[in-house]
N, C-alpha and C positions, 0 to 999 in steps of 0.2 A: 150513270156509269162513267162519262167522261168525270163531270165532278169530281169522282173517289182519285182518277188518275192522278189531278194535279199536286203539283210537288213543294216541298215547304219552299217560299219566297225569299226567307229573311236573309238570304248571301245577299240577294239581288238588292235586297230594300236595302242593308246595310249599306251596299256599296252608293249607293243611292244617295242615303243621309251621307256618306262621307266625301264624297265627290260636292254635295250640295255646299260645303263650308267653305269651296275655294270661287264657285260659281252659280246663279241660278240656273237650276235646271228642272226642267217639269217632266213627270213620270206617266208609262201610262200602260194599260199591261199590254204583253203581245204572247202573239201564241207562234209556237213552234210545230207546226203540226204538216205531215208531208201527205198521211191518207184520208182525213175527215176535213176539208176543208170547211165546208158548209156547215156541218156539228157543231166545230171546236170555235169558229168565229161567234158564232150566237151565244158561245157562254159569256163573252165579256164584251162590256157596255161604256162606253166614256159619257158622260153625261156635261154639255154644254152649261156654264153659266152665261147665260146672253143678256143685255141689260134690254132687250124688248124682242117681243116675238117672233121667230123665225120667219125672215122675209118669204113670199111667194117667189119672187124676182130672182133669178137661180145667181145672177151675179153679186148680188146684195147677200145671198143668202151665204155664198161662197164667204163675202167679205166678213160675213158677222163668224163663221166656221174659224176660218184662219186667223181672225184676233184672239177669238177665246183660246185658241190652241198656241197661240205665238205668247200669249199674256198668262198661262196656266192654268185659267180661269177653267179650269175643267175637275172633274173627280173619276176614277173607276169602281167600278162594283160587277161584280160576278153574279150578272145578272140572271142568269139559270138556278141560283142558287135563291133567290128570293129581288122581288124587284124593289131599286133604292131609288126612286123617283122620291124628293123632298128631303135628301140630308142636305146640310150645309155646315159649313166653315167658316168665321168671318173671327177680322180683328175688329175691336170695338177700342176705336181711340178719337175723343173730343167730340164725341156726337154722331160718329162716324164708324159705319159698317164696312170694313176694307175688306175685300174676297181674297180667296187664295191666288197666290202666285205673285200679291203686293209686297213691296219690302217697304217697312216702316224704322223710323228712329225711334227710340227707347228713350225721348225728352218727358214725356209725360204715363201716367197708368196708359196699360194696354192690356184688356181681356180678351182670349180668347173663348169662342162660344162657338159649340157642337151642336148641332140640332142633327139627332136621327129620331124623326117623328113616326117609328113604327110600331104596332100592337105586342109583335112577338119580342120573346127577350132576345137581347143582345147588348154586348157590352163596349161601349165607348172609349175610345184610348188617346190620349193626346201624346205625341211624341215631341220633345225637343233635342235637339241636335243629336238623334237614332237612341232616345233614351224614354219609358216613360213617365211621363211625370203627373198625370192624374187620369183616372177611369172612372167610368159610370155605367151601373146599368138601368139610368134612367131613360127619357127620351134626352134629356139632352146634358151638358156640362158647361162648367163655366170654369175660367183657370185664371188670374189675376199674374201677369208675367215682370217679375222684379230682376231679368238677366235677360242682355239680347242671344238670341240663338234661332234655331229653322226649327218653325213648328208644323205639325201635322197630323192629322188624326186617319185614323184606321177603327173600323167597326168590327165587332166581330158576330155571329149567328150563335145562339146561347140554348136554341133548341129547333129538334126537327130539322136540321141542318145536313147538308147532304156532304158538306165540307168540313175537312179534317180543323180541331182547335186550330192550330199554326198556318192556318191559312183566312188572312182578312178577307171579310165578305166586301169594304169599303177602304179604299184609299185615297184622302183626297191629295192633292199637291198643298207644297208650302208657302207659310206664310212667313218670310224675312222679315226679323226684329232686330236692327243693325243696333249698336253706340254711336254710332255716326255716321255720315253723310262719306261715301267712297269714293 
């Protein structure tokens, strides 16, 4: 029931990509919610990229929290709606997997590559500068980038979906593809 509540995002995403062109900035959803607090928080999930296992050690663990969140390295997914444990987002430039929230130069090829490794359908979206510019409803997509701009991907649920079309099940944060060094 909360699910069917929520409301189309795209003012918010929009402002989001366009705010993103003057500054980086990493997104991440929030809820508004004054009577369900405990409901409305479990629907949504940020999901950490950590480059090694969450420490035991609460201050280690603290420290690996607040780089992935300071760095972008993170994604959301509306996690009541179907669990996204394994998408990923990565630039592929000179051997090299850059995560989301990197900003790269546009000296050499750079692919973008989606991996949403799930059974059920659903459709893959790559955005660059709030625009899109390649989808799949594979598990995953490749996009070969010939313009710098802020890219990003969004997933969508393609069935059995408890969430309205206009609402991504997956947003990760972006990956910055400059002309040059700022």
């Amino acid at each position: 029931m909360l699910l069917k509540m929520l409301s189309d995002p795209s003012p918010f995403i929009k402002r989001w990509d366009e705010r993103n062109t003057h500054i980086p900035l990493y997104g991440y959803f929030s809820v508004d919610a004054h009577l369900l607090y405990g409901p409305t928080f479990a629907l949504f999930h940020l999901h950490l990229l950590l480059p090694q296992p969450l420490s035991q050690d609460f201050e280690t663990a603290r420290s690996q929290v607040f780089s992935s969140l300071r760095k972008g390295r993170f994604y959301n997914a509306v996690e009541a709606a179907a669990q996204a444990r394994g998408f990923r987002f990565v630039a592929k430039k000179g051997g090299r997997a850059l995560p989301m929230g990197e900003t790269l130069i546009l000296d050499s090829p750079v692919v973008f590559e989606v991996m949403a490794p799930f059974s059920f359908r659903k459709e893959i979206r790559l955005i660059c500068n709030g625009k899109q510019v390649a989808s799949s409803q594979k598990e995953s997509l490749s996009f070969e980038a010939g313009l710098p701009g802020i890219f990003r991907a969004e997933v969508y649920l393609k069935e059995r979906s408890p969430l309205d079309n206009n609402i991504p099940w997956i947003v990760s944060n972006p990956i910055f593809l400059r002309k040059e060094k700022k």
